[in-house]
N, C-alpha and C positions, 0 to 999 in steps of 0.2 A: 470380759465380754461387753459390747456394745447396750447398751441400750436399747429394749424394746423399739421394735418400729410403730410411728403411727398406723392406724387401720383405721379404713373407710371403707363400710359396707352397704350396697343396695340392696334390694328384695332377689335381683336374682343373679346378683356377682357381686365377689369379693375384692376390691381393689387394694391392693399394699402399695405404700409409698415409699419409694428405696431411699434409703441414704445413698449420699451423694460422696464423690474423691474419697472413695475406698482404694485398700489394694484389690488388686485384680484375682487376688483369692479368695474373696469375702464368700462364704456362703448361707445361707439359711438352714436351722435347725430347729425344728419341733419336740417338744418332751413326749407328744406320741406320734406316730405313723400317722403322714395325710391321710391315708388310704390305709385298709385293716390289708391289703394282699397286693401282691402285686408281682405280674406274667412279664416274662422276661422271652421275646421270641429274634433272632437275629444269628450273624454269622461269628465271627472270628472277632471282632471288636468288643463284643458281650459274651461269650462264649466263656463259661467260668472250671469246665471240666465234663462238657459233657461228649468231646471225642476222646478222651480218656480210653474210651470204649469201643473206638471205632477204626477204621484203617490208620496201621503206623506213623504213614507220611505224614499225617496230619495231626500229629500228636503234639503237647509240648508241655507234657508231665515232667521237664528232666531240667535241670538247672544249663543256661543262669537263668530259663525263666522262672518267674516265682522271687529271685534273688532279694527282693524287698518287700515280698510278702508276707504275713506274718507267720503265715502256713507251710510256706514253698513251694513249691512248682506244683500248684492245682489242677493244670491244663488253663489257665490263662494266659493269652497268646500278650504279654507283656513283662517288665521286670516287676508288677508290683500289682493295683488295682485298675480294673478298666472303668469306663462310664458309668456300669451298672452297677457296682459295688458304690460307688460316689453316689450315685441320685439316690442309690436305697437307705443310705445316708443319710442324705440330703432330706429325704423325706419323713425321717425320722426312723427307720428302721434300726434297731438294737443290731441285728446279725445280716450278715450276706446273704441273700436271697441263693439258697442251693442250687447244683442243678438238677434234672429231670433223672438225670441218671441212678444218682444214688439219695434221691430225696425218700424224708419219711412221712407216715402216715401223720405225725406230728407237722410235719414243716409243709404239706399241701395248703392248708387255711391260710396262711401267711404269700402263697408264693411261691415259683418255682421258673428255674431258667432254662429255656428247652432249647438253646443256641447252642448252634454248631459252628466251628472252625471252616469255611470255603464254602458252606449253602450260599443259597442264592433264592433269588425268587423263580428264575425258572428250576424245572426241577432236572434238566441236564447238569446246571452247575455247578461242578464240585463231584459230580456224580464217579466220576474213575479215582476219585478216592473215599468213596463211600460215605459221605458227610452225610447228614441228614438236614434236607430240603424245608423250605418254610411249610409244603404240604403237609411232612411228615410231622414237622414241630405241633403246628393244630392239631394233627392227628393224637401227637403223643398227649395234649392238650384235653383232648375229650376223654382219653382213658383219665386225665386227673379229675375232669368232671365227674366221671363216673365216682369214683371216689370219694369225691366230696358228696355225693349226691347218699350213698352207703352213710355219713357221718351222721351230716347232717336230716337223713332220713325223709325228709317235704322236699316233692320240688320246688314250691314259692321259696323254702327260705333258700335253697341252693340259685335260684335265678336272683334274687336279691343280694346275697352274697356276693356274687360275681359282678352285678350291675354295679359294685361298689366298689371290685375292683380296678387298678391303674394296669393296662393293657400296653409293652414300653416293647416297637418294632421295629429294629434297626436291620436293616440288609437293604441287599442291590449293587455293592460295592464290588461285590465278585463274579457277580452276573458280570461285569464291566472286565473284571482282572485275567477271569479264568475261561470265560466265555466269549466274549464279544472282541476282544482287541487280539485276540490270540488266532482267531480262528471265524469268526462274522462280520470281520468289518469288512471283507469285502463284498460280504452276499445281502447285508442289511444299510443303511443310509444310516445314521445318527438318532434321524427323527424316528426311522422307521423301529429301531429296535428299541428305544424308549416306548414308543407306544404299544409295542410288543410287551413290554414289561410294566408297562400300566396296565395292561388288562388284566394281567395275571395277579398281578397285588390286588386289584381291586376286587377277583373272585378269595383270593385269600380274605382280605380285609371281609368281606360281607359274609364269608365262614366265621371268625371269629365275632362278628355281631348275631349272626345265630346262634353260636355258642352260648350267649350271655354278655358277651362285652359291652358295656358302653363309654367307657372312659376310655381315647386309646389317643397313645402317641405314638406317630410317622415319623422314623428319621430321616433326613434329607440322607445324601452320600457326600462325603466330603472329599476335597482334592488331591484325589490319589495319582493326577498326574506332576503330584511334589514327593511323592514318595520316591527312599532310592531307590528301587527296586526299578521302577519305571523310569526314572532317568535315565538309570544305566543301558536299559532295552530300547528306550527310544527315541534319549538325546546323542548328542555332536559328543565325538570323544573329550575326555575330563571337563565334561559341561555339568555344574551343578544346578542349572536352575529348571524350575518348575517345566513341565510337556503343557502349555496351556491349552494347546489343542487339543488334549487328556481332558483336561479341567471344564473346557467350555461343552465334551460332549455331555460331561457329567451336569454340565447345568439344564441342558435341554431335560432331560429324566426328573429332574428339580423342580424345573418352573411345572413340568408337567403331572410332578408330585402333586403339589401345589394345587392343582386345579382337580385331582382325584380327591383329595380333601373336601375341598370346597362341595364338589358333587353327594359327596357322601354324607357331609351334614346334611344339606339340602335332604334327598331321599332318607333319612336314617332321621330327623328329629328328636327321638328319646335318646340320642346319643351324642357324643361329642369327639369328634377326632379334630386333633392340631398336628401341625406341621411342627417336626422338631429340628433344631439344627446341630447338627456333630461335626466340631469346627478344631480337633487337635493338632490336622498337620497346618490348619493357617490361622489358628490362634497368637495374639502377639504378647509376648512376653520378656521383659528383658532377660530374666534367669535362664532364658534358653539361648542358647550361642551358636550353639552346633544343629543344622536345620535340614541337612540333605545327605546326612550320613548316618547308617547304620550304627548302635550303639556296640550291637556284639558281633563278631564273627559267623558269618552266615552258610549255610550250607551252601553245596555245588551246582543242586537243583532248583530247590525251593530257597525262596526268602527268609525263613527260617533259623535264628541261631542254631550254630553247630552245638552236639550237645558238649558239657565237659568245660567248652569254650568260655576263658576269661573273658567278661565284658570290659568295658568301660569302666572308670572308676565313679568319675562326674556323671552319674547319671542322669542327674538335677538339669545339667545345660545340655542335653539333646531332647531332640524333638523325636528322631526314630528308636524306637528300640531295635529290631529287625528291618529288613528291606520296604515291611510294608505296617507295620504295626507303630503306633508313638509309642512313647513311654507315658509312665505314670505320673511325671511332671506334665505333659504335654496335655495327658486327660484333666486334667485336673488345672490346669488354665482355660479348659474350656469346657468344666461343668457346669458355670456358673450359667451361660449362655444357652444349654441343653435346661437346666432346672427353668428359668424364668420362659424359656417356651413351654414349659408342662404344667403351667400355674394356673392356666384359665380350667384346667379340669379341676384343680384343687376344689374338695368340698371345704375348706376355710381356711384364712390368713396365715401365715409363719406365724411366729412371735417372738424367739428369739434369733437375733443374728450374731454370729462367731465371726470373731478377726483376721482367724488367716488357714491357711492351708495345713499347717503344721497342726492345729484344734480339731480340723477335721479328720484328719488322719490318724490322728490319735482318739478321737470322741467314740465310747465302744458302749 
């Protein structure tokens, strides 16, 4: 293991000074949790098994997903661990943050992941396969408050508790996949259904700050007009590269992320939301070789490995798992980038740093 980092602290932020010409897998590890809990709200990218439960189509309890996990096929839409299980990680977390579904009265104080497979931030998306909406996730969110509120008995210490918790919301991506290019982009402009979808995050977001949140990380949406799945639907026949016109709609929703933040701190002061970045399908890494092709054989319909279906062997050199999901290589080149945007809420420093990819995925 590396050597302690230097630290340099002011009165009211913690600055760490990174070491420098690492590998591209370096990450930070804490001997405890930055944060005592932490709420895990998003689609199909963090979503760890809570459609387990919900319509078929959208299942993916069956091998080869899971094929690298240590569990197997949980209902994580990849061969192995997505972003969530890494930052919780990353953060110093002992175990995987559950999810909502089948979490215990034990694992509420700690966290709990209320992601679904195809939500969205509107609450059409996803909706004909019964996923549950980032409405609903809050929703299920407050029945945990309640909970915690039974535990811990005082509301002060229940709104303290939670103001303590790390609030980690990644969606929007399928607003874009399953809603918007499929079926609104002719009735809405670019701009206009971005801003469509700012308003709506931002009554979301301001529900979870009534809730009790005050630490919370935004994911951007990353370019899922590099995914295969959208190549194949909307590039030049055997064209592998990127729809950039995909990518650049996704940025307008970005920059415009970007500025719902900004407004939020402004109006919200006792709180702190940051912009996060989830960067698996254009993260660069030499170990990835294979970049625009599915790893395992996909179903008819959906993007989706077929179930049964032999994957890939090299899972290590792809970037997709499925048509639209990376793999666990791909997250994990670009944890390090999602962790150091979530650092300005840390209440204090790292202190140890770990060598490579291989330490973290084994560190339990």
């Amino acid at each position: 293991m590396a050597s302690a980092q230097i630290k340099s602290c002011s009165s009211k932020f913690c600055v760490c000074l990174f070491l420098q010409n690492l590998v591209i897998f370096q990450t930070l590890i804490v001997a405890e949790p930055q944060f005592p809990c932490l709420f895990i709200f998003g689609d199909s990218f963090v979503d760890n098994g809570n459609n387990n439960y919900l319509h078929p189509s959208f299942r993916v309890n069956y091998l080869p997903y899971g094929i690298d996990f240590p569990a197997g096929p949980t209902g994580r839409f990849t061969n192995g661990r997505n972003i969530a299980d890494f930052i919780a990680k990353m953060l110093g977390f002992k175990n995987f943050i559950p999810p909502f579904a089948n979490g215990t009265t034990d694992d509420i104080l700690r966290g709990l992941n209320y992601a679904s497979g195809g939500s969205g931030i509107l609450n059409e998306t996803g909706s004909q396969y019964g996923v549950t909406n980032l409405s609903d996730q809050i929703s299920n969110h407050e029945i945990t408050i309640s909970r915690i509120q039974k535990l811990l008995e005082e509301q002060s210490a229940t709104k303290k508790h939670l103001s303590s918790c790390l609030y980690y919301v990644g969606i929007g991506s399928k607003d874009y996949l399953l809603n918007y290019l499929p079926q609104l982009a002719t009735i809405y402009t670019p701009n206009h259904f971005a801003a469509l979808l700012i308003t709506q995050y931002s009554n979301h977001l301001q529900r979870l700050y009534e809730n009790g949140a005050r630490k919370v990380a935004v994911v951007g949406v990353d370019k899922i007009g590099c995914t295969p799945f959208l190549i194949r639907t909307y590039g030049s026949p055997n064209s592998s590269s990127c729809i950039e016109s995909i990518n650049n709609i996704l940025q307008i929703f970005n920059q415009q992320l970007k500025l719902l933040i900004n407004d939020l701190n402004h109006d919200y002061p006792k709180a702190k939301f940051v912009y996060t970045r989830y960067t698996p399908f254009s993260a660069s890494t030499r170990d990835i070789k294979i970049v625009s092709e599915a790893c395992c054989k996909e179903r008819t319909l959906l993007p989706l490995c077929l179930e049964g279906s032999v994957p890939c062997s090299s899972r290590d050199e792809y970037r997709f798992w499925d048509g639209v999901h990376p793999t666990e290589a791909a997250v994990a080149a670009a944890a390090n980038t999602t962790y150091n945007d979530i650092s300005p809420l840390f209440p204090h420093c790292p202190t140890y740093l770990w060598d490579s990819f291989d330490e973290l995925r084994s560190y339990s």
